[in-house]
Structures are given as structure tokens and as C-alpha cells.
C-alpha positions in Angstrom: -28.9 -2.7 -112.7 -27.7 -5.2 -115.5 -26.8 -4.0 -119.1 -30.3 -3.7 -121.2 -32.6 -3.7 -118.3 -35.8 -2.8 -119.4 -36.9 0.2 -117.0 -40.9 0.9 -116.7 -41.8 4.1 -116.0 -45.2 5.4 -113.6 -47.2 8.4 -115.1 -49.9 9.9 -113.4 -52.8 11.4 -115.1 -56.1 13.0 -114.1 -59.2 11.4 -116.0 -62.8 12.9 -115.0 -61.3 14.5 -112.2 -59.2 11.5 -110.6 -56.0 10.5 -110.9 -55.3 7.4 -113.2 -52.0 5.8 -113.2 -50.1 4.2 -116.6 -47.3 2.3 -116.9 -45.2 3.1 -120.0 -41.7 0.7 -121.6 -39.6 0.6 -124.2 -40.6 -2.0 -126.7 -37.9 -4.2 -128.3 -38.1 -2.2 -131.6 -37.8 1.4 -129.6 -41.4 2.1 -129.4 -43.2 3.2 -126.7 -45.9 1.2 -125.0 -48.1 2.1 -122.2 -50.8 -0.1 -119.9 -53.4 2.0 -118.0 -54.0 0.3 -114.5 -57.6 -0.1 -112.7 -58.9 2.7 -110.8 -57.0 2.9 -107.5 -59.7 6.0 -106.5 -60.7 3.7 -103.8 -57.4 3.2 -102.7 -57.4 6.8 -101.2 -54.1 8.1 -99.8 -52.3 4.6 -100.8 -53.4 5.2 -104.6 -49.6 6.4 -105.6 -48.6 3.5 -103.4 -50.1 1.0 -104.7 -49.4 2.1 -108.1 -45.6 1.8 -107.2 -45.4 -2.2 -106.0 -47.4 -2.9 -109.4 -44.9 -0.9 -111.5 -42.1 -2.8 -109.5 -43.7 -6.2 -110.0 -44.4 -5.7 -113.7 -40.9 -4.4 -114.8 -39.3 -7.8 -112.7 -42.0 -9.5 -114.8 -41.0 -7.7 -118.1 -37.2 -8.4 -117.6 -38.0 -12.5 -116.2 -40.1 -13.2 -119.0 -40.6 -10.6 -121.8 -43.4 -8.4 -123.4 -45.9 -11.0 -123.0 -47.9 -9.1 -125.6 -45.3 -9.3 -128.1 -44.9 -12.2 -130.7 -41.8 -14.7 -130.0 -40.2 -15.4 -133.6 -39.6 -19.5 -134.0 -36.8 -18.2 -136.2 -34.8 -15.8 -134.2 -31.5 -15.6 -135.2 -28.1 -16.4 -132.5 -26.0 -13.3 -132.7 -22.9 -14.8 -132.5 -24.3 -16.4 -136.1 -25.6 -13.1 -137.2 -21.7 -11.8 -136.0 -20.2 -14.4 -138.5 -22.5 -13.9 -141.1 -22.7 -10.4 -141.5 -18.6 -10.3 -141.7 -18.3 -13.0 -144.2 -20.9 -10.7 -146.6 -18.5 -7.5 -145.8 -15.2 -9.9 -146.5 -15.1 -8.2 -150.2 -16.1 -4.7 -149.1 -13.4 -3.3 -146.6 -10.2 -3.7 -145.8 -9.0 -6.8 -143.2 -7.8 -4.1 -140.6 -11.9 -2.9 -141.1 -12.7 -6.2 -140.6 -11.4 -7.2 -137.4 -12.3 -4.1 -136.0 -15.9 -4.2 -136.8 -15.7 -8.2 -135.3 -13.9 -6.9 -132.2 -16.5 -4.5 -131.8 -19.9 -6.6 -132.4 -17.9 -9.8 -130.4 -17.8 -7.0 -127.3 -21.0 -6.1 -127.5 -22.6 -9.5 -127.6 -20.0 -10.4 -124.8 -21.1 -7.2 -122.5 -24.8 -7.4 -123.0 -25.5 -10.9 -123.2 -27.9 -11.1 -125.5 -29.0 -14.6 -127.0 -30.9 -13.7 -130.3 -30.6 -10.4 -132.6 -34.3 -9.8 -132.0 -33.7 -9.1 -128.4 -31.9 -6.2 -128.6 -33.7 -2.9 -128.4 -32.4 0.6 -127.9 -31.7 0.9 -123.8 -29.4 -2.3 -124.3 -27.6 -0.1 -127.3 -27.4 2.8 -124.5 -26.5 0.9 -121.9 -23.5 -0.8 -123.9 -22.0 2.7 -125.0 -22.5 4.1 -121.2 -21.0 0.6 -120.3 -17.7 1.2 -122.6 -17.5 5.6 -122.0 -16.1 3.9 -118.2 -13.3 2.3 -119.7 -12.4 4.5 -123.5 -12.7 7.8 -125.1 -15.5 9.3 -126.2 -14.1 9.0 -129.7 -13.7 5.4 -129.9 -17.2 4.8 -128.6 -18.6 7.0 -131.5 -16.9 4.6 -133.5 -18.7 1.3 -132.3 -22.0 3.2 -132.4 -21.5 4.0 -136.0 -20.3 -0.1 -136.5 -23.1 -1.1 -134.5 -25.4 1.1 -136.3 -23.6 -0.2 -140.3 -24.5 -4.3 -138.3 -28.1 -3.7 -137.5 -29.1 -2.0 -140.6 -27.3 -5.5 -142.3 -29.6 -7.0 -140.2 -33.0 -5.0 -141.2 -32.3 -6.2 -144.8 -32.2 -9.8 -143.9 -35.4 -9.4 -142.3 -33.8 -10.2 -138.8 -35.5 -7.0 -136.5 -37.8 -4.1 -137.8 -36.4 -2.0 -136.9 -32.5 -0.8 -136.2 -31.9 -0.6 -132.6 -29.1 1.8 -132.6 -31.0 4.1 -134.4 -31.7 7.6 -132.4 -29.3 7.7 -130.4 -27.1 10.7 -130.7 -23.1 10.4 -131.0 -21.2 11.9 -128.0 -20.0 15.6 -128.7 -16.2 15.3 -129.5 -13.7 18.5 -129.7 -11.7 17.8 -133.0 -7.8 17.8 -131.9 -5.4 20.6 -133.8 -3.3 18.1 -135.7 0.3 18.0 -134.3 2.7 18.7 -136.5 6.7 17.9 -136.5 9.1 21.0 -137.5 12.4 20.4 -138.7 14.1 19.8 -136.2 12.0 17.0 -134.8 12.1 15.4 -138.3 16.1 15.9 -138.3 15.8 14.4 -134.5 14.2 11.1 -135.8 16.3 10.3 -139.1 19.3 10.5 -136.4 18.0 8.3 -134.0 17.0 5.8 -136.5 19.0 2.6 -136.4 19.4 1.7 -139.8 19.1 3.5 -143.3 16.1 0.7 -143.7 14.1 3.0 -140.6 15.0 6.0 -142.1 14.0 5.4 -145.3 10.5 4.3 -143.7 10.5 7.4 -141.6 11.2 9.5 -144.3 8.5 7.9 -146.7 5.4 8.5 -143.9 6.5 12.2 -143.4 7.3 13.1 -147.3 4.4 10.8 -149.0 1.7 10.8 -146.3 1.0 7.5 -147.1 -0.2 5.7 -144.2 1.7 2.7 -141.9 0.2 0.0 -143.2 0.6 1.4 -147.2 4.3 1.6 -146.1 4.9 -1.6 -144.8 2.8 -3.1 -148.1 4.8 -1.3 -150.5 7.2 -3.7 -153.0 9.8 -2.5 -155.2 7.6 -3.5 -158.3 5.2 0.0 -157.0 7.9 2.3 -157.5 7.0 4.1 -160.6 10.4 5.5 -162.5 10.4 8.5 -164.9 13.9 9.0 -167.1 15.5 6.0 -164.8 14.6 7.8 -161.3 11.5 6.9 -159.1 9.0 9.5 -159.1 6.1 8.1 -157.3 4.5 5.3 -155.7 1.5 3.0 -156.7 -0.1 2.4 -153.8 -2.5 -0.2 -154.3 -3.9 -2.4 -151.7 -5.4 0.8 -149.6 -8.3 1.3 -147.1 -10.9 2.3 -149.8 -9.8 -0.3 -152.3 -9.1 1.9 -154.9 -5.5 2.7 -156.1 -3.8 5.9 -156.0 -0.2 7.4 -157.0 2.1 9.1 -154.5 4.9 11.5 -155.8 8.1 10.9 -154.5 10.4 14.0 -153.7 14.2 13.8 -154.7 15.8 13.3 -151.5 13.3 10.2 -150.8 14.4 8.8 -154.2 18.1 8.8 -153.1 17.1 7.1 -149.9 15.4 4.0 -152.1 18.5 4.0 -154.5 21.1 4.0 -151.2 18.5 1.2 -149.6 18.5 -1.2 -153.2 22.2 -0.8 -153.5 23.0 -2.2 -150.1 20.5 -4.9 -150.8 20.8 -5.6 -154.5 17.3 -6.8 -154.9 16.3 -8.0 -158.5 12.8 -9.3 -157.5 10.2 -6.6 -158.0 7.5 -8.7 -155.7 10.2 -8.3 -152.9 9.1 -5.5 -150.2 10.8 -2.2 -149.7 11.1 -2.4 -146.0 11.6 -6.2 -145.7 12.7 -5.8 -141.7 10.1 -4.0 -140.9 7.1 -6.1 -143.1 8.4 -9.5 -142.0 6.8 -8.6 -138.5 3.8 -7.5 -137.3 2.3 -3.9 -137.8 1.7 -3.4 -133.8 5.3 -4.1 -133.5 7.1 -1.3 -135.6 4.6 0.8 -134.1 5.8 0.0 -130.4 9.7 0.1 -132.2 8.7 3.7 -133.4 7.2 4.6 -129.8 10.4 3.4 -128.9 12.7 5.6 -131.3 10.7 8.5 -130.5 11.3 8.4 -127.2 15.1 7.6 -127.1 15.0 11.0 -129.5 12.9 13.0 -127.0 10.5 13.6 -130.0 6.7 13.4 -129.1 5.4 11.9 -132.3 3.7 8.7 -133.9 3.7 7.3 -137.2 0.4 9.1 -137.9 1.7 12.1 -136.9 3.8 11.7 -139.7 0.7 11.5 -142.3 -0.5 14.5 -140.4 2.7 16.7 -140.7 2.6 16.0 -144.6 -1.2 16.7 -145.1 -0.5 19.7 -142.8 2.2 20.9 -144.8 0.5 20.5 -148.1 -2.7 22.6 -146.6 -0.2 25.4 -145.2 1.3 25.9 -148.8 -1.8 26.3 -150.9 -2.8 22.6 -152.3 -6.1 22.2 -152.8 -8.1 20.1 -150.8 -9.9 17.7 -153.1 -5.6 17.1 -154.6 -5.2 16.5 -151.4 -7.9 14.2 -150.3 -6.6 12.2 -153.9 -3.2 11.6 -152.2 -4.1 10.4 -148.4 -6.9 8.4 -150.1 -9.9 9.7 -148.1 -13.1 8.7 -149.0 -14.4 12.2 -148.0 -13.5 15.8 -148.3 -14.7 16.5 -144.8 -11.9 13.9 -143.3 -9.2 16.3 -145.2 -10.7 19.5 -144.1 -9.6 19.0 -140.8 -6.3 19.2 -141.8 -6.9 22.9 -143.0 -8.1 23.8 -139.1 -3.9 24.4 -137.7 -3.0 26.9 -140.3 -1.5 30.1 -139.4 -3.4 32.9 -140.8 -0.3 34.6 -142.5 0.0 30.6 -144.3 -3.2 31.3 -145.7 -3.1 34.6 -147.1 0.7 34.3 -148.3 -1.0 30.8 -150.1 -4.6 31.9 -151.2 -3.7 35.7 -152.5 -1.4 36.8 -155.4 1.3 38.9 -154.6 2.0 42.2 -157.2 3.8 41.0 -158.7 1.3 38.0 -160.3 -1.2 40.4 -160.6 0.3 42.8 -162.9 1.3 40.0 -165.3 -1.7 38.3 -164.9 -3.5 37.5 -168.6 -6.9 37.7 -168.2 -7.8 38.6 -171.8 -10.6 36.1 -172.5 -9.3 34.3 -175.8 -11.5 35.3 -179.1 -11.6 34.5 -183.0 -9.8 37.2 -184.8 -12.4 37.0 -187.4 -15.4 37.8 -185.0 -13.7 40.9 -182.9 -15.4 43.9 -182.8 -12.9 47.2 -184.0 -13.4 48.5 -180.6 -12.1 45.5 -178.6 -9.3 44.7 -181.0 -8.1 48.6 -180.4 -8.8 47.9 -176.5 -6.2 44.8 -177.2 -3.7 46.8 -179.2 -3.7 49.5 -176.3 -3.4 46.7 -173.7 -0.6 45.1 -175.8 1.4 48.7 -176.1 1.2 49.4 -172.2 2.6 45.4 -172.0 6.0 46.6 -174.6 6.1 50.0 -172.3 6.5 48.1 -169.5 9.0 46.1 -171.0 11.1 48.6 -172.3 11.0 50.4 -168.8 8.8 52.9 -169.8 6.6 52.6 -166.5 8.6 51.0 -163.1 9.8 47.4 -163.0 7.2 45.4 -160.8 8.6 44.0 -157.2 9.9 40.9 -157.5 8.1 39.3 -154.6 8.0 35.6 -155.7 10.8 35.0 -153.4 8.6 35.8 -150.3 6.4 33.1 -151.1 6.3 30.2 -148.5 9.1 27.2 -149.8 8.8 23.6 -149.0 8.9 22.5 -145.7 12.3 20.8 -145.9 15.2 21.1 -148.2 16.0 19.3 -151.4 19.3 17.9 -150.3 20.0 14.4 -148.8 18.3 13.7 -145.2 21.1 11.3 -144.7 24.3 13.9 -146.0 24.1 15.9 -142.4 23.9 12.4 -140.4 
């Protein structure tokens, strides 16, 4: 059965006590239409039969020639026009890496279905297409040209194209969410050995310590480094998926990395790039170098496992989600959340619960005018403030000091490159 074939269906109903026979098909806006044939009741046991042949020779019909009751438009529209018009009007909206995925994806489907004209696709040829494509990817992936499919036609709703959206109603394939995988230390020493200059380290190191992403790395020019009393402190990370700038921090180790990198390259130009190897080729490339690296290390990782250990990291020791979400530059609290699904239940109560230690010197005194306290609550303050000065001068026992148990950062504040 070819891609978008137009099935007719045979119901059989009972009208005034004999059976009637209807055909029923999908319309090319998703609607249902429906035909009641003559009265076979003379047709006898060859009724259902009979009913059958004209089923058969009306779908052949449909799919030969059309819904003859439905209006041809003299201005139907080519898709592969629509294709290049609807991605020159989203040129200015999304990122280029967007771009060509959403043109990869509408060039397939136009490719796969063979349709002539946007007004000719209806709702089985959608189905068909993302049965079509399940054969040959993951289920995830073919969420994702459902949703792009679904962003094109609704483009093509508002320039008056179809009716109706043809993607719309069907469901997106049920999809268990992956526990994020996470790098220890040791796999993070692993890979700073086994990269082959200071330039890959120093890329390596920025992914798993910023949690910026591959593409944000490989953009990144000396003139974004932000420096605070002569040492960089952060990143401005500008030309980013959602088109809106953010700033990195940048931990102390990573800023002796950049100064060892721009001392063995003395570069003066601030438009130069930070990883000039790495930038000067293509980003599919020092992903398969990476592969590469990972493997000669015997580390199973990817440079957005990287992004994922850092997020990970930052969810295990207490950061808030919406800080979080600011830093990878999500455009949605929900993408970060998933981040929060690997953490080990002692992470979250060592992060999300005081120890004694806070609690007892906590200040939660709401703050007042002197002028409008009442003599009861400034005696409750004096009282409050005398049990305080006991304390101090060890009238009542010393509090545990348990601020060393909380969780530290995830890697040490020396040099990655001093033990290498």
C-alpha cells in the first residue's frame, strides 16, 4: 500500500429492518465523509458481496482521481515552494542548526510521500509518513518531525494554503525519558589525559565546567571572556539557540587553562576564536574527534554528556532550577527539570534541608520600626537577644559544627592540567 493511500471503510447498518451498507473516508482536511449505497435487499445472500467490489472500486477511484465532490483550488500551492517559503519567513526566528533541520525534515517528507501540492496532504499521509520513518529511527526523533511538521502546516493555515492542519490529532509516540549519564571524576581526569593538546583540553574542560553547549564553544572569541580584577570570570555567550544572550561563570581552574592557552598563542585580536583548531572545521567533525578521544580513553561519553554532567552536578548541590535553566539557556523550565530526575535521595535532603547548625542561628525576626513596637514584642526581642549573648558566652552548649558535612563541588579547585 503506497504512503497516503486513502483507505475506505464498509459499515453496515440496519435501516427499517434491512441492512444498508455506507462507505465512509477520510477527507483531505481529516473529516470524515460517508456515501450510503442503493438498497442491495434484493441482492439476498450476495448483499455483503456486492457491497465489497463497490467499496474496492470506489477507493481505486478515490486514490486515481480524487474526492470528486471536493473543490480543486486553481491556486494550489507546489510544496517544494511552500518548503522554501516557509524557511525563508523563519530565517530571522531560529538558529541555522534549527533551520536545516526543519528543511531536512519537510524536504523528507515531501520526498517520501510524494505529494505535488500542500492541499493534498491530509492526515493518513501525516500517519503514514511517521509509521514510514519509526522503520528506520527512534521514536524520539520522529516526535520531533511531528512537532516540525505540525510548526510547517500551521505556517501554512495562516497563509490560507489548507483549512485545516493535517498533522493535527495525531498523538506523539510514548517515549521513556533517559536518566542523564553523568561522568565522575575519574572519567573527567580520563579525558583531560587523553586529550592531545592543551587546546582540547581546554575545550573539554569548558563543556563539563560551563555547560555551555558544542556549538556555544566552538563560537566563543576571546573578546566574550568577561574579566573581573584582571582574571576571566565568565563568558558572554551570545549567538545561542534561543537568540538571547546569557553569561557563564567561569571557575578558577578553567581560567588558568584560557591564560596557559593565550600565552602559548599570544593573541591580541579579541574577534580571534578561543579554540581556533577546533572552529576552523566543521562541528560534525570534533564531534567524531571527540568519539574518537573517548574511545582511545575507554570513557563512554559525548560532548553533551558533558552539558549533562554540569547541569547534573548543579541539580545534585542545591541550585535552583529556574538559575539553572538561565545558564544552559533553555527556553523552558520543563527541559531543565529533567535534569533533577538522577539525584540521589541523600543529594537532596543534604541540599534542600538545613542542618543544626543553620537552624539555630537562623534570624527569622521579621524586621520592624522601633518607633511602632509594641512593649511586649520589644521585651520578646530583648529576651531573644539575651538567650543569643548566653549562647555566646557558653552559657548553653556550642552548636555542632556540621557545615563541613555539606556536599562540596564536584571537582577540586586546583589545576586540571598540574596532575597531567
Amino acid at each position: 500500500m503506497a504512503l497516503g493511500y486513502r483507505r475506505v471503510w464498509l459499515v453496515r447498518r440496519r435501516l427499517h429492518g434491512r441492512p444498508r451498507y455506507v462507505l465512509r473516508w477520510l477527507r483531505t482536511d481529516g473529516r470524515m465523509k460517508q456515501r450510503s449505497l442503493l438498497d442491495l435487499s434484493a441482492q439476498g445472500r450476495n448483499a455483503r458481496v456486492v457491497a465489497q467490489r463497490l467499496r474496492a472500486e470506489f477507493e481505486v477511484e478515490l486514490n486515481a482521481h480524487g474526492d470528486p465532490d471536493e473543490v480543486v483550488r486553481k491556486d494550489a500551492k507546489p510544496f517544494g515552494e511552500f518548503v522554501e517559503q516557509y524557511i525563508k519567513a523563519r530565517r530571522n526566528e531560529i538558529s541555522a542548526s534549527h533551520l536545516a533541520d526543519m528543511k531536512h525534515a519537510l524536504t523528507l517528507f515531501g520526498e517520501t510521500t510524494q505529494v505535488k501540492t500542500v492541499q493534498r496532504i491530509h492526515r493518513a499521509i501525516v500517519r503514514g509518513y511517521i509509521r514510514k520513518r519509526l522503520e528506520t529511527i527512534s521514536r524520539r526523533t520522529a516526535n520531533r518531525d511531528l512537532r516540525l511538521l505540525h510548526r510547517a502546516f500551521r505556517y501554512a493555515i495562516e497563509q490560507g494554503h489548507i483549512p485545516a492542519n493535517p498533522a493535527a490529532g495525531i498523538r506523539a509516540i510514548k517515549v521513556e525519558d533517559p536518566q542523564p549519564h553523568v561522568l565522575d571524576d575519574d572519567d573527567m581526569a580520563t579525558l583531560l589525559k587523553a586529550g592531545p593538546s592543551i587546546e582540547w583540553k581546554a575545550y573539554i574542560w569548558t563543556l563539563a565546567t560551563t555547560g555551555i553547549r558544542r556549538s556555544e564553544g566552538l563560537r566563543l572569541s576571546w573578546g566574550d571572556v568577561v574579566l573581573g580584577e584582571g582574571q576571566p570570570v565568565a563568558f558572554r555567550i551570545y549567538k545561542t539557540k534561543s537568540k538571547k544572550s546569557r553569561l557563564v561563570p567561569i571557575c578558577p581552574q578553567l581560567a588558568i587553562m584560557l591564560d596557559e592557552l593565550n600565552i602559548e598563542r599570544d593573541v591580541a585580536d579579541p574577534n580571534a576564536p578561543i579554540f581556533h583548531e577546533l572552529a576552523s572545521g566543521r562541528h560534525e567533525t570534533v564531534t567524531r574527534r571527540f568519539a574518537a578521544i573517548a574511545e582511545k580513553a575507554g570513557v563512554n561519553a559525548t560532548l553533551q554528556d558533558l552539558r549533562r554532567t554540569y547541569a547534573t552536578n548543579c541539580a545534585r548541590h542545591g541550585m535552583s532550577p529556574y538559575r539553572l535553566q538561565k545558564l544552559l539557556g533553555h527556553s523552558t523550565i520543563s527541559v531543565t527539570e529533567k535534569y533533577y530526575l538522577n539525584i540521589p535521595d541523600a543529594d537532596i535532603l543534604s541540599a534542600a534541608v538545613p542542618t543544626y547548625a543553620e537552624i539555630v542561628t537562623l534570624d527569622v525576626t521579621p524586621q520592624e520600626n522601633p518607633a511602632s513596637a509594641s512593649p511586649a514584642r520589644s521585651r520578646k526581642r530583648k529576651s531573644e537577644k539575651g538567650l543569643q549573648r548566653a549562647r555566646a558566652s557558653g552559657g548553653t552548649a556550642d552548636a555542632p559544627d556540621l557545615k563541613s558535612d555539606l556536599p562540596k563541588g564536584r571537582w577540586g579547585f586546583e589545576s586540571p592540567l598540574a596532575h597531567h
